[in-house]
C-alpha positions in Angstrom: 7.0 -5.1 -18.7 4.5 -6.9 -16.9 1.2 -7.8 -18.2 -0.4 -5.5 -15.0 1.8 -3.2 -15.6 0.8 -2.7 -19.4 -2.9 -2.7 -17.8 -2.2 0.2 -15.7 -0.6 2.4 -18.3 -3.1 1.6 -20.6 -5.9 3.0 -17.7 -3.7 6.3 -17.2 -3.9 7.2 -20.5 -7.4 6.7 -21.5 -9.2 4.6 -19.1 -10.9 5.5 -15.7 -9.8 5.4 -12.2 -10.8 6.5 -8.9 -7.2 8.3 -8.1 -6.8 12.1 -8.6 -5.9 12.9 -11.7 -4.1 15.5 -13.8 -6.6 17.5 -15.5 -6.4 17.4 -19.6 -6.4 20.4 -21.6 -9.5 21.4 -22.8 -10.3 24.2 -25.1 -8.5 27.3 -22.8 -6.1 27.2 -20.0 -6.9 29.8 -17.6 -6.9 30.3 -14.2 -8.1 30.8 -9.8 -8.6 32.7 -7.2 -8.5 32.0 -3.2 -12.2 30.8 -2.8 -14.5 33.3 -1.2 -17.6 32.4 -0.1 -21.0 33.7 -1.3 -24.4 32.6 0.4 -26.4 33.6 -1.8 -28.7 31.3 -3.6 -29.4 30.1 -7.4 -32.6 31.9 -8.7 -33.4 30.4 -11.9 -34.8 32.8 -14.6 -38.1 33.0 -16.2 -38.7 30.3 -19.0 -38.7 32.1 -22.2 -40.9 30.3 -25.2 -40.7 30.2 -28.9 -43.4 28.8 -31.1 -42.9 25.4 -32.2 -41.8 24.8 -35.8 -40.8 28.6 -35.7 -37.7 28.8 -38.1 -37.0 31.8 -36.8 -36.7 30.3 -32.9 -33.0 31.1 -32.6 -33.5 34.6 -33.1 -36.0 34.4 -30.5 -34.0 32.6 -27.7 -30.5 34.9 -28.3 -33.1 38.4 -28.0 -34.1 37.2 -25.0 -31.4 36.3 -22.8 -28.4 36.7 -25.0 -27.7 39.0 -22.4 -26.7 36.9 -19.7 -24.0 35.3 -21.9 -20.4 37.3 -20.7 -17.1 37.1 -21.7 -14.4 35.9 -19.0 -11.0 36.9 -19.7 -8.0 35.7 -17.1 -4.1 36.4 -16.7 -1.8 34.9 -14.3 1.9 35.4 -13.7 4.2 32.5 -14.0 8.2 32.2 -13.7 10.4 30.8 -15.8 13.8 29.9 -16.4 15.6 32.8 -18.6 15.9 31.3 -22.0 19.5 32.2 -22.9 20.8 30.0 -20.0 19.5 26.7 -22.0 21.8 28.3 -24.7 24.1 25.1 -25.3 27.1 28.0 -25.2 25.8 28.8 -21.2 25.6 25.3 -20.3 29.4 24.3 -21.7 30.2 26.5 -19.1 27.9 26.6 -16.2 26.9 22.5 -16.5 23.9 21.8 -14.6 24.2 24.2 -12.3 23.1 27.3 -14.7 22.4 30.4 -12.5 19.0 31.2 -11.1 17.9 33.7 -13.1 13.7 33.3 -13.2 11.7 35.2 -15.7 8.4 36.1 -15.5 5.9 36.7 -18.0 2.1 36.8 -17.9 -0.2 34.0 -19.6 -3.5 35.2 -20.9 -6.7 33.8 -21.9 -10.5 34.1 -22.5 -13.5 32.0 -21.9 -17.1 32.3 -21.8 -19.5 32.3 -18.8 -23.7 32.9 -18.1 -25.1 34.6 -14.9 -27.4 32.7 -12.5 -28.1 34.7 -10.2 -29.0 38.6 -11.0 -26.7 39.8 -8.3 -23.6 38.5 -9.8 -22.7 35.0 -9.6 -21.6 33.6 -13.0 -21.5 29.9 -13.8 -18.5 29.0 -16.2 -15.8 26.1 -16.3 -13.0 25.4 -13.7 -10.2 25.5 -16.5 -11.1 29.2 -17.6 -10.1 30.6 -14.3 -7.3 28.1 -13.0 -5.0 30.2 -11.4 -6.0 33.4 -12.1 -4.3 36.3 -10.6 -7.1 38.6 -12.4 -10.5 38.1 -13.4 -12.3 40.3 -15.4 -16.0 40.0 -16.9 -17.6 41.8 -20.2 -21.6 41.9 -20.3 -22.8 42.3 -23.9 -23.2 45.5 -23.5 -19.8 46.5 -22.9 -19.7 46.9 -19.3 -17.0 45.2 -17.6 -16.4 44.2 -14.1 -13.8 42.5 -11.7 -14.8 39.1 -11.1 -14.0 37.0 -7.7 -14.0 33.4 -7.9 -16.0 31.7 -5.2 -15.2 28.3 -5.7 -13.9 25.9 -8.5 -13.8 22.5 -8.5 -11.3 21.1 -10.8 -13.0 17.3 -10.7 -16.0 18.5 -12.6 -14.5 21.3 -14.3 -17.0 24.0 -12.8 -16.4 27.6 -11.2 -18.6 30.1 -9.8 -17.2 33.9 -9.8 -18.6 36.6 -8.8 -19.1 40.4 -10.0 -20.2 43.4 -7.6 -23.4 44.2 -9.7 -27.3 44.2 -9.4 -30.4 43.9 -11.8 -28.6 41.6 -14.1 -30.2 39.5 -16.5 -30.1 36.1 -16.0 -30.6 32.4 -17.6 -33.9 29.8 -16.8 -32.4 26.5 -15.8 -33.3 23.8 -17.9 -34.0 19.6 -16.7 -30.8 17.6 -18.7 -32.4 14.3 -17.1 -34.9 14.5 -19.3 -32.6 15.4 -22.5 -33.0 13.0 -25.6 -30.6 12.8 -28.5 -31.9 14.8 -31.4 -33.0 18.0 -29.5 -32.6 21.5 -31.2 -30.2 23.2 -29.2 -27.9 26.8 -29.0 -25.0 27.4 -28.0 -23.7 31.3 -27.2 -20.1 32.3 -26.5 -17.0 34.1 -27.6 -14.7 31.8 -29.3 -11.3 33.0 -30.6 -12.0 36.3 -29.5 -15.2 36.6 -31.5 -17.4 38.4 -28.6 -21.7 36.9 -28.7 -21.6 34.2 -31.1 -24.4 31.9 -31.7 -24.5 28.6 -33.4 -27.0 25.5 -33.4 -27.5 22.2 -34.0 -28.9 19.2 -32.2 -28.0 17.0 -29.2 -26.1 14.1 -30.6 -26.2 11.8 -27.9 -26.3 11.9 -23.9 -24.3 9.9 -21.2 -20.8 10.1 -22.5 -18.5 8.9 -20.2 -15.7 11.1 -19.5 -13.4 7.8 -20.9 -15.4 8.0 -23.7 -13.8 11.5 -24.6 -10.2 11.2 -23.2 -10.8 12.9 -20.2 -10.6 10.2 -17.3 -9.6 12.4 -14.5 -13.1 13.9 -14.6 -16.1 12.7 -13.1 -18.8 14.0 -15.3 -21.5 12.1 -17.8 -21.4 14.9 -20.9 -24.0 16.1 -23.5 -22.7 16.0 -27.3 -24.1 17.9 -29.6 -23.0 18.8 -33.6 -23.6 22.8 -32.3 -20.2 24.3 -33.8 -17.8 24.8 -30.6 -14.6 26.0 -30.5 -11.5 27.5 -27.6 -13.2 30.3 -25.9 -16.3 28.8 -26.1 -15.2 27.2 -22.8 -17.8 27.7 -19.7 -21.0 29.0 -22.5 -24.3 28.0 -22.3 -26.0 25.0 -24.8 -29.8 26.5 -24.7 -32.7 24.2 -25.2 -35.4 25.6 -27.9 -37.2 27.3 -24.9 -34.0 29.4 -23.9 -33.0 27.8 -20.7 -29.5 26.2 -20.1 -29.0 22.7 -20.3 -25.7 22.4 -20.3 -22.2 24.6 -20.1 -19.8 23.8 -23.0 -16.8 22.4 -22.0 -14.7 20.3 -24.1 -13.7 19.7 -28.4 -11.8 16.2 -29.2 -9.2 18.2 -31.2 -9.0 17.6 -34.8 -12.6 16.3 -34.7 -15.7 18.5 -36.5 -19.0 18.0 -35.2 -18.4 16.8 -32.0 -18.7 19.1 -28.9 -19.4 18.4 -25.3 -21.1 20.2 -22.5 -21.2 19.3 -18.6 -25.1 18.9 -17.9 -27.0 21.6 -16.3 -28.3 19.5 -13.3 -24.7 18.3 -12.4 -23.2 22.1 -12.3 -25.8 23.6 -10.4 -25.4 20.7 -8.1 -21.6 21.5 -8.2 -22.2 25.2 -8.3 -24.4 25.4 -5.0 -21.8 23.8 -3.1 -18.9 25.9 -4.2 -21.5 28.8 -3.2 -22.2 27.8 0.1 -18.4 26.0 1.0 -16.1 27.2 -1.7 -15.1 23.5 -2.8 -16.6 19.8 -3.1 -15.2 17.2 -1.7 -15.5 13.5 -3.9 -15.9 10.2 -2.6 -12.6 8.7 -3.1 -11.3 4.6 -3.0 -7.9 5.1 -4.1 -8.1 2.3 -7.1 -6.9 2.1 -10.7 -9.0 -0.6 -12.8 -10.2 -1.6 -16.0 -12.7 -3.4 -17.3 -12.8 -6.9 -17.7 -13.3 -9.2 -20.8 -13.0 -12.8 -21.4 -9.8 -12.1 -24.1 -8.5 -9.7 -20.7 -9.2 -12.8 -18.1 -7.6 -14.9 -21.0 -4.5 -12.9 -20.8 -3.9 -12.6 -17.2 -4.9 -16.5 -16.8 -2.0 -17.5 -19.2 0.8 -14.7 -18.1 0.1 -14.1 -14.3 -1.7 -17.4 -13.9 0.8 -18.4 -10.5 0.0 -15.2 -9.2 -4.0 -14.4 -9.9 -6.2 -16.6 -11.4 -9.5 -15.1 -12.9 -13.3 -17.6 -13.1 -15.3 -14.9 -14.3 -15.6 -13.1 -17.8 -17.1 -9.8 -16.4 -16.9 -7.1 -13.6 -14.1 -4.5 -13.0 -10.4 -6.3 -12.5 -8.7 -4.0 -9.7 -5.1 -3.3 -11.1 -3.5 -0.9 -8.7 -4.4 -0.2 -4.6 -2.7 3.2 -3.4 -1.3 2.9 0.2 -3.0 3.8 2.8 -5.9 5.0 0.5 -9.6 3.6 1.6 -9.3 0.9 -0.6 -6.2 -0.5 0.8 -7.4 0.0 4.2 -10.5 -1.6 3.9 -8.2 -5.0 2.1 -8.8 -4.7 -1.6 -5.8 -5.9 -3.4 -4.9 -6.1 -7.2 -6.6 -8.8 -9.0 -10.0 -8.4 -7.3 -13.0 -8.2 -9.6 -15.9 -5.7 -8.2 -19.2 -8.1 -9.1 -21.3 -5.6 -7.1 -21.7 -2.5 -5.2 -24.2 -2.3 -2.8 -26.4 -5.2 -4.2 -25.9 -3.2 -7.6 -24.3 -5.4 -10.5 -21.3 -3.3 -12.2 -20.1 -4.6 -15.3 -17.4 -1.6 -16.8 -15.5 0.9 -15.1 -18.6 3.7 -15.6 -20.7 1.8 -13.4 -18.4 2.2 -10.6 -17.5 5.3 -11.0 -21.1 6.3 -11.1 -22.0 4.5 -7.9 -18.9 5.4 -6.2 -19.2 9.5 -7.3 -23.0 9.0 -6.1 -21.7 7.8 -2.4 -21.5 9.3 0.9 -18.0 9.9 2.3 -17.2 7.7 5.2 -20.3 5.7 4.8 -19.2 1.9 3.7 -19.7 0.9 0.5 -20.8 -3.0 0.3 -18.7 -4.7 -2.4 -18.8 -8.5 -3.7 -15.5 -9.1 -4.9 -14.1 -11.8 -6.9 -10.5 -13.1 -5.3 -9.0 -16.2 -7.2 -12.3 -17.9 -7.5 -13.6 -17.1 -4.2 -16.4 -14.7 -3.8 -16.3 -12.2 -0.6 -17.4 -8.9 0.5 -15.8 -6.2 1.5 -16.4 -2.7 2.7 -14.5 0.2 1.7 -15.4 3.9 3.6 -14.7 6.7 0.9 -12.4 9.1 2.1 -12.5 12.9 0.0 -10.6 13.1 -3.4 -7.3 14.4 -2.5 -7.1 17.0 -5.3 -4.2 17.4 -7.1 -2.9 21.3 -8.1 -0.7 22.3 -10.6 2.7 24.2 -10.1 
């Protein structure tokens, strides 16, 4: 296997790309509606306060708007082939060609969700309602509606759904910009089944890249926090100490304790406003696979594909696979290139591209100095929308 071969694998499975991706399991598969869209706006809540130093805070923060915590539970149909035709018996007979006989059976999960709006619209992540035939949301107290999903956008993992109700109550919207590891935070959902549950702890750190926790088709920077999270959890709020949302909990590393993540607050409403007023959100797209570059990387290519591509600098991000026709290979990228810059920014790791590129404006050129066997040029590549892969 080649040595850029090797390189590409190695980005599929845990690295990051601009290419649409198969989206990872997170805590609960669930599932989607047709998109239907709602104009109305995002009215953040009043800022509820506890004392400082108050031990007691948590208490505070879950009276108060506990409330506009729901549950989210989804089904969807699926068909199958009928199990007693993989029989080895069946197929001595009927070969590859076993008869069509489809079953269908329904696949059912739960999730979590918070209400942004106090006529209805509920925040939560894309994987809880992924192809959804029915939707259905339980306030705390006990009242339970048909929910309508508005728009879900499987790149960032969020969803906006919809119940027909009034007068609900409703969460403050925190800043996650301004978010510092070591903040006392809450977190409020229904995992495995267990309806309002709270449980704390502190931010752990901010700016994890979605390589960082094995989830390289999304394009999100996540919160961690120690806050115990587990499935059904999925699409909660993480509150700060003043009871507004900072971030939605999204994702476990399985087999890991301590270590939860949550999409921040400023990047969902962003997401969530769009799906609101369009029903989806289109990414900036290059059609590239890469991987960081290091001088023991350079090294390697140098020595094995040195006829083909030879490599002067120790840094940058080494392009190692152009789709056809994508913007990339229309614009005359080509494996090998090393991205030095983007738009008079330096990028040195495949974050920094991915940050820049996700930051862009579609079919406005991006100004790249690239690195081609020793020889320094620019290029400019117009992003073109993600093309958005769906499951079967």
């Amino acid at each position: 296997m080649s040595l850029l071969l090797k390189i590409s694998f190695l980005i599929y499975l845990g690295g990051c790309s601009l290419l649409p991706g198969k989206t990872l399991e997170r805590q609960q598969n669930n599932s989607t509606q047709s998109p239907v869209v709602s104009q109305n706006p995002i009215v953040p809540a009043p800022i509820f306060s506890s004392s400082n130093g108050d031990p007691n805070f948590v208490v505070g923060v879950v009276q108060k708007v506990g409330g506009a915590v729901v549950r989210i539970d989804s089904s969807r149909t699926v068909s199958s082939q009928s199990e007693e035709f993989e029989d080895p018996f069946f197929r001595r007979f009927f070969g590859d060609t076993v008869p069509s006989q489809p079953r269908q059976r329904v696949e059912r999960g739960s999730g979590s969700g918070f209400i942004i709006n106090s006529t209805g619209q509920i925040l939560t992540n894309s994987h809880v309602v992924d192809g959804a035939d029915d939707v259905t949301v339980t306030l705390k107290d006990g009242r339970t509606f048909n929910g309508k999903v508005l728009g879900e956008d499987p790149v960032t993992d969020v969803a906006v759904i919809k119940i027909d109700a009034n007068n609900l109550p409703t969460l403050g919207i925190g800043n996650s910009d301004a978010l510092q590891p070591g903040e006392a935070v809450i977190a409020i959902g229904n995992p495995l089944g267990l309806n309002n549950t709270v449980t704390s702890g502190i931010i752990s750190a901010t700016g994890r890249s979605s390589s960082d926790i094995g989830a390289s088709d999304k394009r999100v920077d996540y919160i961690q926090t120690d806050a115990a999270i587990n499935p059904g959890n999925s699409g909660g709020p993480l509150l700060n100490v003043r009871g507004q949302v900072i971030g939605m909990n999204t994702a476990i590393i399985r087999g890991a304790q301590g270590l939860g993540f949550a999409i921040p607050i400023n990047t969902a409403q962003r997401i969530a406003q769009e799906l609101i007023a369009n029903g989806k959100v289109d990414h900036p797209y290059l059609g590239v696979q890469m991987v960081t570059l290091t001088p023991e990387l350079k090294e390697r290519i140098n020595n094995e594909l040195g006829d083909r591509i030879t490599l002067t600098t120790n840094d940058g991000v080494l392009l190692v696979n152009i789709v056809p026709r994508s913007p990339a290979a229309i614009a005359g990228l080509k494996s090998g290139d090393v991205i030095r810059s983007i738009n008079n920014q330096p990028v040195t790791k495949i974050e920094d591209v991915q940050k820049l590129v996700e930051n862009s404006k579609i079919g406005e050129p991006l100004q790249m100095q690239v690195e081609r066997n020793g020889q320094t040029t620019q290029v400019a590549v117009k992003p073109a929308p993600l093309p958005v892969r769906r499951e079967s």
